[in-house]
C-alpha positions in Angstrom: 0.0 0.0 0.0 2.6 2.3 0.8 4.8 1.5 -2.3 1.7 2.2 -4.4 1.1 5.7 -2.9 4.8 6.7 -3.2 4.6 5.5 -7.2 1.4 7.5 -7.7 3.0 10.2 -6.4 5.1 10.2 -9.1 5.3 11.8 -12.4 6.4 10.7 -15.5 9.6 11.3 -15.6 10.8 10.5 -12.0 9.5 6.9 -12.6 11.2 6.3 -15.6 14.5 7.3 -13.7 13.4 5.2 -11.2 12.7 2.4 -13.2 16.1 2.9 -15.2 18.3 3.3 -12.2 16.3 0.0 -10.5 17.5 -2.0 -13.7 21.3 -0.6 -13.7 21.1 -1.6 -9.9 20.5 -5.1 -11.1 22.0 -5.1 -14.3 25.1 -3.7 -13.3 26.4 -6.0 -10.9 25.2 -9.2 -12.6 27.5 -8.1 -15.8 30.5 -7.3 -12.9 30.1 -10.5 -11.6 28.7 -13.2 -14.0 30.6 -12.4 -16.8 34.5 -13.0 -17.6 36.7 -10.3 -17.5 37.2 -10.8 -21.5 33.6 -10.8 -22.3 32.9 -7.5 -24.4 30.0 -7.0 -21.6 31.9 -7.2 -18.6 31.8 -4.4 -16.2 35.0 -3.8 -14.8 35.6 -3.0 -11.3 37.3 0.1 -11.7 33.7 1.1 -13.5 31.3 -0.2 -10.6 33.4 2.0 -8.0 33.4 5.1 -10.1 29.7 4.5 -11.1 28.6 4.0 -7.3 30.5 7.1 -6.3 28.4 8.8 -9.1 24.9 7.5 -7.7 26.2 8.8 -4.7 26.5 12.1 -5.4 22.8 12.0 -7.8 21.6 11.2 -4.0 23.2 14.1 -2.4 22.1 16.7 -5.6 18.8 15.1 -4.7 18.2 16.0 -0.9 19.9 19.5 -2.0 17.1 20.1 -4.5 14.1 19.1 -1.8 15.2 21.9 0.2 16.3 24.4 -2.6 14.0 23.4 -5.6 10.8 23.1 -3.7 11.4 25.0 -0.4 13.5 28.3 -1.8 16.7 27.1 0.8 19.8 27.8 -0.6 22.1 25.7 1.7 25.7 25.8 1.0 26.2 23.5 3.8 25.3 20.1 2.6 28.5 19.2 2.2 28.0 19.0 6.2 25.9 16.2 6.0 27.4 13.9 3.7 30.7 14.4 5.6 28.8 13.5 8.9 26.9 10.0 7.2 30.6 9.7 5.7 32.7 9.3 9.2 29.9 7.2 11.1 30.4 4.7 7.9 34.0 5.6 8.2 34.0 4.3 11.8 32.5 1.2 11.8 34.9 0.2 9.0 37.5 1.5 11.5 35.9 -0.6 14.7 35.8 -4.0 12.5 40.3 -3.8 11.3 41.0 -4.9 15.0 44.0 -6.3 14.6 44.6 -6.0 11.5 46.1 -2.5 11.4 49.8 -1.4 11.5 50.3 -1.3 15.0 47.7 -4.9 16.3 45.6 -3.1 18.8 42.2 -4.4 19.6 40.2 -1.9 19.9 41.9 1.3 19.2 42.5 2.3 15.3 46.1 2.9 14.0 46.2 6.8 14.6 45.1 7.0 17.8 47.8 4.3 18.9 50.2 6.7 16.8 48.7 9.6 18.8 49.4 7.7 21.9 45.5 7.7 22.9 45.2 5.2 26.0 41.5 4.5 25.4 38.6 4.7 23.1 36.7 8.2 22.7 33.0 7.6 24.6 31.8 8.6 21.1 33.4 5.9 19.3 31.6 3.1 21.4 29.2 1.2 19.5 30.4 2.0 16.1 31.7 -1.7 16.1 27.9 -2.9 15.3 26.9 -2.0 12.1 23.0 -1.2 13.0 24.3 1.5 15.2 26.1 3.0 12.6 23.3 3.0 10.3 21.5 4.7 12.9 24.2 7.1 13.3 24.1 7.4 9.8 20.7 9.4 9.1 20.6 10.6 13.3 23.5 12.9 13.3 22.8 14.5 10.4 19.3 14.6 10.7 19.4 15.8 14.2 22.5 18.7 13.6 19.6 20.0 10.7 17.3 19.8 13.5 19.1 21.7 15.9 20.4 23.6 13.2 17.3 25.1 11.2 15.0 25.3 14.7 17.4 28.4 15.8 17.7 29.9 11.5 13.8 29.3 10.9 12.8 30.0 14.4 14.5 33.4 13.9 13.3 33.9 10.3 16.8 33.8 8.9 16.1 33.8 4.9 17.6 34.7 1.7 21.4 35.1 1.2 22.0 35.4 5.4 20.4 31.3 5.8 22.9 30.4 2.8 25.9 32.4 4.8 25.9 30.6 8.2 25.5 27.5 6.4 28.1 27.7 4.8 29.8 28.7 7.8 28.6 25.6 9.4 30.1 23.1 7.3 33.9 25.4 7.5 33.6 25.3 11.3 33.0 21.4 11.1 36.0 20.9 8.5 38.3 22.7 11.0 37.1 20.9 14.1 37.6 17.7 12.1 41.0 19.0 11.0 42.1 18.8 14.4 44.0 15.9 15.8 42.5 16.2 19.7 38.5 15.6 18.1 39.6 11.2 17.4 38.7 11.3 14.0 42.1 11.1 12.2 42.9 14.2 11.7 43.8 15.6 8.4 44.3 12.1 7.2 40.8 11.0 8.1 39.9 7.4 8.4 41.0 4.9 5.9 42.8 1.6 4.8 39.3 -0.3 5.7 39.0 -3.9 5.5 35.7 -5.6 5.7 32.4 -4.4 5.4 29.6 -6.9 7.0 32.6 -9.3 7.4 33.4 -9.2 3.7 36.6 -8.2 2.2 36.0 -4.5 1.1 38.1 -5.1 -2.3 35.8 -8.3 -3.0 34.3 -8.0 -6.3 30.9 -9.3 -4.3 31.3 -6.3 -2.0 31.8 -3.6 -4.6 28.8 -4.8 -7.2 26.6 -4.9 -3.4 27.7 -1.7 -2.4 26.6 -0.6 -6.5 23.4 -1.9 -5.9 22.7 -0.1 -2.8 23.0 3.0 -4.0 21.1 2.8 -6.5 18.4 1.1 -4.4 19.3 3.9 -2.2 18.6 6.7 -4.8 15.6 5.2 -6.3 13.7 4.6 -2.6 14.9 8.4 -2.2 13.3 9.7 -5.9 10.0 7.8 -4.7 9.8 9.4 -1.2 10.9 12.8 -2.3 8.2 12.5 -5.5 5.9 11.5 -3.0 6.4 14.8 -0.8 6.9 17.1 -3.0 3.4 15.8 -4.6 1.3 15.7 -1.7 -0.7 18.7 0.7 3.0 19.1 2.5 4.4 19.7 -0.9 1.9 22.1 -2.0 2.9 24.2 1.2 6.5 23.4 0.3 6.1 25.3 -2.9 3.8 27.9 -1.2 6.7 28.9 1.2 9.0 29.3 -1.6 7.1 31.5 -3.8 5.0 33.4 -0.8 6.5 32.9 2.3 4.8 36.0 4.1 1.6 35.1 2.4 1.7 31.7 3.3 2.1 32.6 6.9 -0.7 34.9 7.1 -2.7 32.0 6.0 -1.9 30.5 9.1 0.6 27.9 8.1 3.8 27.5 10.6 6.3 28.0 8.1 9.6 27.2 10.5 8.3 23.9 10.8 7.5 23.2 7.0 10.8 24.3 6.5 12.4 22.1 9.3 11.0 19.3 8.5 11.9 19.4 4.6 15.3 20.5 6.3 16.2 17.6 8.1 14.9 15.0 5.6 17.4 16.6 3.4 20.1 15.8 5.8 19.0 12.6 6.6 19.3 11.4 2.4 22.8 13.4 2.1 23.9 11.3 5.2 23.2 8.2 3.8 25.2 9.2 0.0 28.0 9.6 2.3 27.6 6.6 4.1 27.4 4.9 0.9 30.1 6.7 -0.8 32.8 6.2 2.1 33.3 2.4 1.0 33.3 3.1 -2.5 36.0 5.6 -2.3 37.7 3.9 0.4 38.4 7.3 2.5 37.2 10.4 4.2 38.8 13.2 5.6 37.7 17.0 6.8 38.3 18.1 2.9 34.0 16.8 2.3 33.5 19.8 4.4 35.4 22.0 2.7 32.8 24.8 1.4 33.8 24.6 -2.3 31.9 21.0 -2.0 28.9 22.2 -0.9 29.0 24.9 -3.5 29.9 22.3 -6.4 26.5 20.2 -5.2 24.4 23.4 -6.1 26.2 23.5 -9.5 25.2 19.9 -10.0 21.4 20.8 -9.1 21.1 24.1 -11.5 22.5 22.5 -14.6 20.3 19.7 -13.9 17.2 21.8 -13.1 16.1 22.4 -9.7 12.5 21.9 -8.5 12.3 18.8 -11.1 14.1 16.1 -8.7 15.2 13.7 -11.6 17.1 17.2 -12.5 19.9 17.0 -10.0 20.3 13.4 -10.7 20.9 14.3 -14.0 23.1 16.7 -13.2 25.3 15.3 -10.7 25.9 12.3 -12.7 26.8 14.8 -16.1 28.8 16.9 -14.2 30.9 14.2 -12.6 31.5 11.8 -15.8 33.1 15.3 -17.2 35.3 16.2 -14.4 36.4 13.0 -15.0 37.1 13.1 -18.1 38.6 16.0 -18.0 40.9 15.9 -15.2 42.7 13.2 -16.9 42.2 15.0 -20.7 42.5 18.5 -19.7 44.5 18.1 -15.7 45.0 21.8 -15.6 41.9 23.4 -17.8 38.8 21.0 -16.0 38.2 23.8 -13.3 37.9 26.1 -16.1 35.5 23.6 -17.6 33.1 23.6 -15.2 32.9 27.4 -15.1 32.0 27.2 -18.8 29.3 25.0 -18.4 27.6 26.6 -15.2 27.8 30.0 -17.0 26.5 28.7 -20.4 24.1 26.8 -18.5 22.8 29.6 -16.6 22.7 32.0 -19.4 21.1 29.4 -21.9 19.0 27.1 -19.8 17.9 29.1 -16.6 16.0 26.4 -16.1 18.5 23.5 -16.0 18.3 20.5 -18.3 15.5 19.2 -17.5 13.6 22.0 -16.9 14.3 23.8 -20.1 12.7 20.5 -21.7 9.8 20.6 -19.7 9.0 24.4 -20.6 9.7 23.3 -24.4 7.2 20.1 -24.7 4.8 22.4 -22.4 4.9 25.1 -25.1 4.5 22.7 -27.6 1.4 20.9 -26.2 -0.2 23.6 -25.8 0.2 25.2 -29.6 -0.9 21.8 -30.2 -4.0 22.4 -28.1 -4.7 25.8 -29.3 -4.1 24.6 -33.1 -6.8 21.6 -32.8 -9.4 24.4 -30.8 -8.8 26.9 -33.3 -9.4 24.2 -36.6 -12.6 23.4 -34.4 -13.9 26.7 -34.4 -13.1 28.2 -37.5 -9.0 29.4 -37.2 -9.9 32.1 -34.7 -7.0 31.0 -32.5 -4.8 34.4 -33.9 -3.7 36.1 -31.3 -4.3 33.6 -28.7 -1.2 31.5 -29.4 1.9 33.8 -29.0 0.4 34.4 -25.7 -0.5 31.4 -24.5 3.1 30.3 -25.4 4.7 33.5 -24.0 3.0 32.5 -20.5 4.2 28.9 -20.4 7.6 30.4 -21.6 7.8 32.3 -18.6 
């Protein structure tokens, strides 16, 4: 029953990206795995990694554009988030080397022995069960949003000021991290994992599940935020973007519209960096740096914000470039990037997707006008160029 809402809560498009990211999450890993390494079909593992780290980031664009596409918050701090979901992964991989690392202690992970730490941080307790790092997965983030957007909405922080401080609060993170005393590795971060569920990490099996969890991961999340963004709260979503005074007068409490589409958004950026940690294999303070967060709202314009299969689109087109280009072009792909966020942004204000949707919407409707006009004797003249101009708009 529940499945059924969330699909009818769907449009068009944002099932058939679900529906083609469902099949690659299958597909994918049965050509990895099933397949010889000198069949023409294989998928190669270098492939599975990079196109998991990909998914990852669509997931991250997505929780950016529930809060900026549909809700008018321009956070420049997701980067937070993802680097928050990102060490709890990062320490439970940490918790299950044991003795396995450079120096053989039990408990303790190589740099704190190197640091000379006598005993396990409080906050590191737990982390060697893997349900509580899931939980610590989407609860940290979720409840620093909280926490977070309860003292910014509550004091009807808005506009360029909410984008400001959080910005600011994904620097102040990054330096904390950056600090050797915190026990989270410093500026080397966590990394040289081993297992994952008691699986080698570097197992073929491991890489082609990790593959399909993302993309489980991003479909589940297209379906939920489709089915928000579609439904009464969604409505008032929009409302608050385009009105928020208006919508206020009408009685709706707008801090906790805002809060709650807030921390959701946290939540699904925590779990693209607890899915991209393994991938990658490391994390460090530098997923905090504020040029991250920055680069995830490039990703969501050029796909088209307020569309939600948009940022997908984007993240994913974005990435496959800058890696093509930092190994074509090393020393020009910054430069790039710039090109294509300007052309975009002159161009396609709109993003990708959202350019096309104005098109066929123009179109259908000349179409429209056309077949009333034939039925009542071509007096459609006028009617058309502004009928179009409108849907322009």
């Amino acid at each position: 029953m529940i499945t059924r809402r969330l699909f009818l809560g769907s449009d068009r498009l944002v099932l058939g990206f679900i529906v083609v990211i469902v099949v690659l999450g299958i597909l994918v890993p049965v050509l990895h795995l099933a397949l010889p390494e000198s069949h023409a079909f294989h998928v190669p593992t270098y492939l599975v990694a990079l196109s998991g780290k990909y998914l990852c980031f669509a997931l991250l664009a997505l929780a950016l554009d529930l809060v900026w596409g549909f809700c008018g918050i321009l956070s420049l701090g997701h980067g937070a988030f993802f680097g928050l979901g990102g060490y709890a992964m990062g320490m439970y991989l940490m918790r299950n080397i044991g003795t396995r690392g450079v120096y053989g202690h039990p408990v303790l992970p190589d740099f704190m022995v190197f640091l000379n730490w006598e005993q396990l941080p409080w906050y590191w307790h737990g982390f060697d069960h893997f349900w509580f790092a899931a939980l610590m997965v989407v609860l940290v983030p979720g409840l620093l949003a909280f926490i977070f957007g309860w003292f910014a909405f509550s004091s009807r922080v808005t506009g360029v000021y909410l984008s400001i401080i959080t910005q600011a609060m994904t620097f102040a993170l990054m330096l904390a991290f950056f600090r050797n005393d915190m026990g989270f590795g410093g500026n080397n971060g966590l990394t040289d994992f081993k297992d994952l569920l008691g699986y080698s990490i570097q197992s073929p099996g491991v890489r082609a599940g990790l593959f399909a969890a993302s993309a489980l991961a991003l479909a589940g999340a297209l379906a939920l935020c489709s089915a928000i963004v579609r439904s009464k709260l969604g409505k008032v979503l929009v409302a608050v973007r385009d009105a928020e005074s208006r919508t206020r007068f009408l009685g709706y409490r707008v801090e906790h519209v805002k809060l709650f589409a807030f921390t959701v958004s946290a939540m699904l950026a925590g779990i693209a960096g607890a899915l991209y940690v393994p991938q990658v294999g490391i994390i460090n303070p530098g997923e905090f740096a504020p040029a991250n967060s920055i680069e995830i709202v490039v990703w969501t314009a050029i796909g088209g914000r307020g569309t939600l299969a948009g940022p997908v689109l984007g993240a994913v087109l974005v990435n496959v470039g800058k890696s093509y280009f930092t190994a074509a072009l090393p020393e020009l792909w910054l430069f790039a990037l710039g090109a294509l966020f300007v052309g975009v942004t002159l161009f396609l204000p709109k993003g990708i997707v959202g350019t096309a949707r104005a098109a066929l919407a123009v179109r259908r409707e000349r179409r429209r006008l056309a077949g009333c006009g034939q039925g009542q004797g071509g007096g459609e003249g006028p009617a058309l160029p502004a009928a179009s101009a409108q849907l322009a708009e």
